[in-house]
mmCIF file of the C-alpha atoms, coordinates in Angstrom:
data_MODEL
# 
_entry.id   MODEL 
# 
loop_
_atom_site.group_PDB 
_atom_site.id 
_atom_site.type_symbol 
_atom_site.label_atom_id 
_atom_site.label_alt_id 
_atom_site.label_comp_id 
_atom_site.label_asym_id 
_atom_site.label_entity_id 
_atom_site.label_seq_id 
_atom_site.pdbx_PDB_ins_code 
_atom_site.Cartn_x 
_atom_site.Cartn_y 
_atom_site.Cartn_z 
_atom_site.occupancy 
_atom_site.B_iso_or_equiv 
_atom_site.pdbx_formal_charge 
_atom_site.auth_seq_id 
_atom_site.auth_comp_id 
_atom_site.auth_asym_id 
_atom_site.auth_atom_id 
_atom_site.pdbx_PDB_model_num 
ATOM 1  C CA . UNK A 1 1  ? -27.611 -57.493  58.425 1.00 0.00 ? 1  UNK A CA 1 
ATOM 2  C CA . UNK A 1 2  ? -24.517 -59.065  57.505 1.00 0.00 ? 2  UNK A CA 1 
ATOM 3  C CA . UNK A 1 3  ? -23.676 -60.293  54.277 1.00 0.00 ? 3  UNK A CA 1 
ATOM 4  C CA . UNK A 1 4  ? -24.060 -63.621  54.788 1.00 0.00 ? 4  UNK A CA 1 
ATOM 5  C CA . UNK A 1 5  ? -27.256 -63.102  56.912 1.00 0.00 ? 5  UNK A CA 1 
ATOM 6  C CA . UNK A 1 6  ? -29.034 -61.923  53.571 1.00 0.00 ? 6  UNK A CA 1 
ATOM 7  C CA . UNK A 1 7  ? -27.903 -64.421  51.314 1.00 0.00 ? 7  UNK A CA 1 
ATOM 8  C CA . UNK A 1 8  ? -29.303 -67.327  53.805 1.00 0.00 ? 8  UNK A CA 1 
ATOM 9  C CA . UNK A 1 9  ? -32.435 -65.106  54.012 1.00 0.00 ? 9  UNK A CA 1 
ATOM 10 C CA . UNK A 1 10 ? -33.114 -65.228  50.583 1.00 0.00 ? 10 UNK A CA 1 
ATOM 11 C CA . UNK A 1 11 ? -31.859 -68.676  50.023 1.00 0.00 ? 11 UNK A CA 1 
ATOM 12 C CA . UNK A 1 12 ? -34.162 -69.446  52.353 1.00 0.00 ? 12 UNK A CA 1 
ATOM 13 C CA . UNK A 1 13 ? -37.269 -67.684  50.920 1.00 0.00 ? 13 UNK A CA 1 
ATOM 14 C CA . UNK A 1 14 ? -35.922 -69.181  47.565 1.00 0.00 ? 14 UNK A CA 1 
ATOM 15 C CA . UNK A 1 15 ? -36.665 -72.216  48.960 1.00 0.00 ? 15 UNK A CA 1 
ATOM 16 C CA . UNK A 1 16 ? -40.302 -71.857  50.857 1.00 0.00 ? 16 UNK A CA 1 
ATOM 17 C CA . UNK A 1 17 ? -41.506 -70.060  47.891 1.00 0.00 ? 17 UNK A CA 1 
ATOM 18 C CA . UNK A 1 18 ? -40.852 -73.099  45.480 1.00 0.00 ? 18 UNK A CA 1 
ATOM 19 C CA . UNK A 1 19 ? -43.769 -75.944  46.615 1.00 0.00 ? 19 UNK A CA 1 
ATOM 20 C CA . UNK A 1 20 ? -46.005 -73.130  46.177 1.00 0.00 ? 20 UNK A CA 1 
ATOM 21 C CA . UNK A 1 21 ? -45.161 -73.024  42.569 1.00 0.00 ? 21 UNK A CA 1 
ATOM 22 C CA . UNK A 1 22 ? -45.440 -76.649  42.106 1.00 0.00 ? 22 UNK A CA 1 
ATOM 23 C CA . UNK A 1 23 ? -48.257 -76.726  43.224 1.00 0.00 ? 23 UNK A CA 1 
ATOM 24 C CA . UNK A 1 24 ? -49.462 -73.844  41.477 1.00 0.00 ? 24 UNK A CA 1 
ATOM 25 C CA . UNK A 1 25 ? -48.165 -75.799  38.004 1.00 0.00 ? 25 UNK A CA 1 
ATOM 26 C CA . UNK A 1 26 ? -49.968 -78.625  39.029 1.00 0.00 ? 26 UNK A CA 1 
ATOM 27 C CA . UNK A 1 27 ? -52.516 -76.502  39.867 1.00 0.00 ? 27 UNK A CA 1 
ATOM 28 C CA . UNK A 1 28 ? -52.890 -75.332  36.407 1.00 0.00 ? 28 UNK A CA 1 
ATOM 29 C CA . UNK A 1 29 ? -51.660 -78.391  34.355 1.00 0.00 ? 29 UNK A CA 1 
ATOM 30 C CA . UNK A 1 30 ? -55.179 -80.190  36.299 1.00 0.00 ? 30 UNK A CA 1 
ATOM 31 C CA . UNK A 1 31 ? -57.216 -77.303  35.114 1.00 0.00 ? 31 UNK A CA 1 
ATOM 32 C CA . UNK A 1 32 ? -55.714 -77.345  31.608 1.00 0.00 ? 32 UNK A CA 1 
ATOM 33 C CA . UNK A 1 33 ? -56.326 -81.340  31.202 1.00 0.00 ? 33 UNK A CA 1 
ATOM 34 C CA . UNK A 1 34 ? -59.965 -80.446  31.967 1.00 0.00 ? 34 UNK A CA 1 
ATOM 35 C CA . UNK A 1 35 ? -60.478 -77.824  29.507 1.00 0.00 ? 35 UNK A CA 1 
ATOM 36 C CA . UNK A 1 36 ? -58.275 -80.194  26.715 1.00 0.00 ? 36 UNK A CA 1 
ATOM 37 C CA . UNK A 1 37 ? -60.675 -83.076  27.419 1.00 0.00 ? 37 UNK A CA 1 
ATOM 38 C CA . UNK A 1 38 ? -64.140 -80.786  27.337 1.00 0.00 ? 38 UNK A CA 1 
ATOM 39 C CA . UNK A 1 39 ? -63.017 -79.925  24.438 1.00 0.00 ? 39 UNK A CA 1 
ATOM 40 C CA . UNK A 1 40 ? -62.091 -83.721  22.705 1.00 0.00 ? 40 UNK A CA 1 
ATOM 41 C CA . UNK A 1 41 ? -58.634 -83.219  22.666 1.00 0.00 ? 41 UNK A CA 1 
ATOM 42 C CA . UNK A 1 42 ? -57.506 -85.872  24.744 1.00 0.00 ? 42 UNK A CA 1 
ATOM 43 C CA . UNK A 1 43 ? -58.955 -88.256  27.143 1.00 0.00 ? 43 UNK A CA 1 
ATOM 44 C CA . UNK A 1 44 ? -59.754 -88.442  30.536 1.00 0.00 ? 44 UNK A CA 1 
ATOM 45 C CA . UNK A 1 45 ? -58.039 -89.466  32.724 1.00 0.00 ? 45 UNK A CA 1 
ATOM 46 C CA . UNK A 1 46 ? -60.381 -92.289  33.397 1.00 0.00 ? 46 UNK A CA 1 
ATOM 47 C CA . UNK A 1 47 ? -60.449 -93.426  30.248 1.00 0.00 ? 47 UNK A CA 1 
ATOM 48 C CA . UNK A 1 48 ? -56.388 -93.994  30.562 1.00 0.00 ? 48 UNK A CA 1 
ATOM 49 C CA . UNK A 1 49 ? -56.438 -95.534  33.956 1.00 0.00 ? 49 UNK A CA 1 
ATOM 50 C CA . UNK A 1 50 ? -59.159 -98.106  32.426 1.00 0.00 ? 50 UNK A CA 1 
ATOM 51 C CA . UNK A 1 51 ? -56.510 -98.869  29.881 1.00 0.00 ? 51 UNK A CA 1 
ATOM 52 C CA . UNK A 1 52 ? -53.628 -98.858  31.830 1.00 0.00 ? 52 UNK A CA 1 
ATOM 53 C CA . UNK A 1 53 ? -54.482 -100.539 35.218 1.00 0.00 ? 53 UNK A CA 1 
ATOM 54 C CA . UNK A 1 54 ? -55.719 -104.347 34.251 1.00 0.00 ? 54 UNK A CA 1 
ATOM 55 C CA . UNK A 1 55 ? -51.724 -104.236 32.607 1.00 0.00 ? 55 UNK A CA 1 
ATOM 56 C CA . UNK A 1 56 ? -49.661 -103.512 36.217 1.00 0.00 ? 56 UNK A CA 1 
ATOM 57 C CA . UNK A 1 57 ? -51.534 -106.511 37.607 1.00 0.00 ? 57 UNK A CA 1 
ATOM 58 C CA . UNK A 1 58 ? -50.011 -107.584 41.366 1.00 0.00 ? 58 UNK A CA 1 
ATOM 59 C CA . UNK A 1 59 ? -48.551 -103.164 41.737 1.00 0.00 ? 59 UNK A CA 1 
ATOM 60 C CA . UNK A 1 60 ? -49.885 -100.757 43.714 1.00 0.00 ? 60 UNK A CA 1 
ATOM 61 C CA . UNK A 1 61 ? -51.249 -97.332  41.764 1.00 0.00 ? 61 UNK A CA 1 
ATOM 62 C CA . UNK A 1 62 ? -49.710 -94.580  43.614 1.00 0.00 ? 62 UNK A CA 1 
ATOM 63 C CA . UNK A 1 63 ? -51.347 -91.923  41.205 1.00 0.00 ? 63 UNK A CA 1 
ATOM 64 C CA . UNK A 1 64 ? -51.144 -89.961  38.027 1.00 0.00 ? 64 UNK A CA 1 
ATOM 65 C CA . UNK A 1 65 ? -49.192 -86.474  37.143 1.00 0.00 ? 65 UNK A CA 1 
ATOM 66 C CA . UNK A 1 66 ? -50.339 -84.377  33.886 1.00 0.00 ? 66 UNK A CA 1 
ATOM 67 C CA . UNK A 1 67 ? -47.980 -82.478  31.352 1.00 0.00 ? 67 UNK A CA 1 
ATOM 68 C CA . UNK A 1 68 ? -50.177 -80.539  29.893 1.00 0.00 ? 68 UNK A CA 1 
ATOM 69 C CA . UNK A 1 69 ? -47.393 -79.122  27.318 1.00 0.00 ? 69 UNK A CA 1 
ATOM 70 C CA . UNK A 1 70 ? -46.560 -82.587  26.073 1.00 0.00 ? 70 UNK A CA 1 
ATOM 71 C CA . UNK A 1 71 ? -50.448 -84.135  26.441 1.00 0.00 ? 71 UNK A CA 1 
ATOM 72 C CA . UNK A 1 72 ? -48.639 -87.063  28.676 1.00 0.00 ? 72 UNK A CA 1 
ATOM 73 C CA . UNK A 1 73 ? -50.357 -88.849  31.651 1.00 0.00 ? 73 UNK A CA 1 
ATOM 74 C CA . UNK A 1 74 ? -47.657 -90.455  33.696 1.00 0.00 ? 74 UNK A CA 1 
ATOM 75 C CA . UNK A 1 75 ? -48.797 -92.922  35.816 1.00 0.00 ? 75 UNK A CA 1 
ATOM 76 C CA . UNK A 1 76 ? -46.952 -94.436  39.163 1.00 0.00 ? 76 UNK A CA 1 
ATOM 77 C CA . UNK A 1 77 ? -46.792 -97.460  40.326 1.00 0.00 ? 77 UNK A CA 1 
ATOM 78 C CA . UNK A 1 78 ? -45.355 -99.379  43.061 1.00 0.00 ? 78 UNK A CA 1 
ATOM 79 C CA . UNK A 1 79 ? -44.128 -103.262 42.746 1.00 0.00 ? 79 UNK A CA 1 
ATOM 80 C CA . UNK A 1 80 ? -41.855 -104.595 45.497 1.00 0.00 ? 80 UNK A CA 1 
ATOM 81 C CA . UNK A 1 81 ? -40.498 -101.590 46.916 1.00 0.00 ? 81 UNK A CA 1 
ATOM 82 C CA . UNK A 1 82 ? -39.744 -100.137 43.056 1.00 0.00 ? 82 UNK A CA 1 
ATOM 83 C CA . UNK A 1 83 ? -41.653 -96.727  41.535 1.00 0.00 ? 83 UNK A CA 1 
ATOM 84 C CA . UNK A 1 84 ? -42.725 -97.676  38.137 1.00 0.00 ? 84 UNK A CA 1 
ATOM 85 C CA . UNK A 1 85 ? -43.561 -95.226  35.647 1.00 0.00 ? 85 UNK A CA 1 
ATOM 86 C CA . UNK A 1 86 ? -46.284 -95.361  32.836 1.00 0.00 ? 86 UNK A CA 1 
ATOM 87 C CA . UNK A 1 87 ? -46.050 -92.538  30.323 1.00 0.00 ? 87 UNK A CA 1 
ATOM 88 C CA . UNK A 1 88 ? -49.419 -92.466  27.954 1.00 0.00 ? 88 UNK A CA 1 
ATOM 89 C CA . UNK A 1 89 ? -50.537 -90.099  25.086 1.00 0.00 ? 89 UNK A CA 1 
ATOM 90 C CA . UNK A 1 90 ? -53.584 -88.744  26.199 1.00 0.00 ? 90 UNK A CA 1 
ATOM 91 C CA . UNK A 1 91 ? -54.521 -87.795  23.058 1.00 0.00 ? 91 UNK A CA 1 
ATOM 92 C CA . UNK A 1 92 ? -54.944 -91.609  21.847 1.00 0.00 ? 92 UNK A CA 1 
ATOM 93 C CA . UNK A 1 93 ? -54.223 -93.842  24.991 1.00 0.00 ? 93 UNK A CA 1 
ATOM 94 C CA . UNK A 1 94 ? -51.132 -95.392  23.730 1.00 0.00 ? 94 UNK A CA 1 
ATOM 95 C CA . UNK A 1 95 ? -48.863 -96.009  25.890 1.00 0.00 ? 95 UNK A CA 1 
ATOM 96 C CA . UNK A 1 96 ? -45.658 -94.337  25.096 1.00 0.00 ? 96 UNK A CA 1 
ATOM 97 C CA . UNK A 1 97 ? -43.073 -95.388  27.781 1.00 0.00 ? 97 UNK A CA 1 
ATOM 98 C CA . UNK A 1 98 ? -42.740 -98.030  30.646 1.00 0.00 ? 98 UNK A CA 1 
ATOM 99 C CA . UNK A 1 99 ? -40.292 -98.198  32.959 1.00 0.00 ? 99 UNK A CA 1 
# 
């Protein structure tokens, strides 16, 4: 193999290897929101979406991402062709950043 053969090669794995990991993270950022709210650490995510929700009246919920590492639900939004973001402790429910 040339030279530049193996560097597109593993480029290329690079590449096809990283939505696995994403999804692996998200994977285990789900599985670590569980085991935070079994234990009372923060809520569920049900209990933020009930919050939330009735406040992006007239926008389209696309869905919500965890960071386990920060305890932050972000919730996204859609409202005339915009993303919207909601960022919410999920320790307490507060809302920490629109935009």
């Amino acid at each position: 193999m040339k030279p530049k053969s193996v560097l597109l090669f593993a480029l290329a794995s690079l590449v096809i290897g990283m939505p696995g990991a994403a999804a692996a993270d998200r994977k285990g950022d789900q599985q670590t929101a569980r085991e935070q709210m079994k234990s009372g650490k923060v809520m569920s995510l049900r209990q933020i979406e009930a919050r939330v929700l009735p406040r992006m009246r007239g926008m389209e919920y696309l869905g919500p991402e965890y960071d386990s590492g920060a305890q932050v639900y972000r919730l996204k939004f859609i409202d005339k062709n915009r993303v919207r973001f909601v960022d919410v402790d999920a320790r307490s429910g507060r809302v920490l950043r629109q935009r």
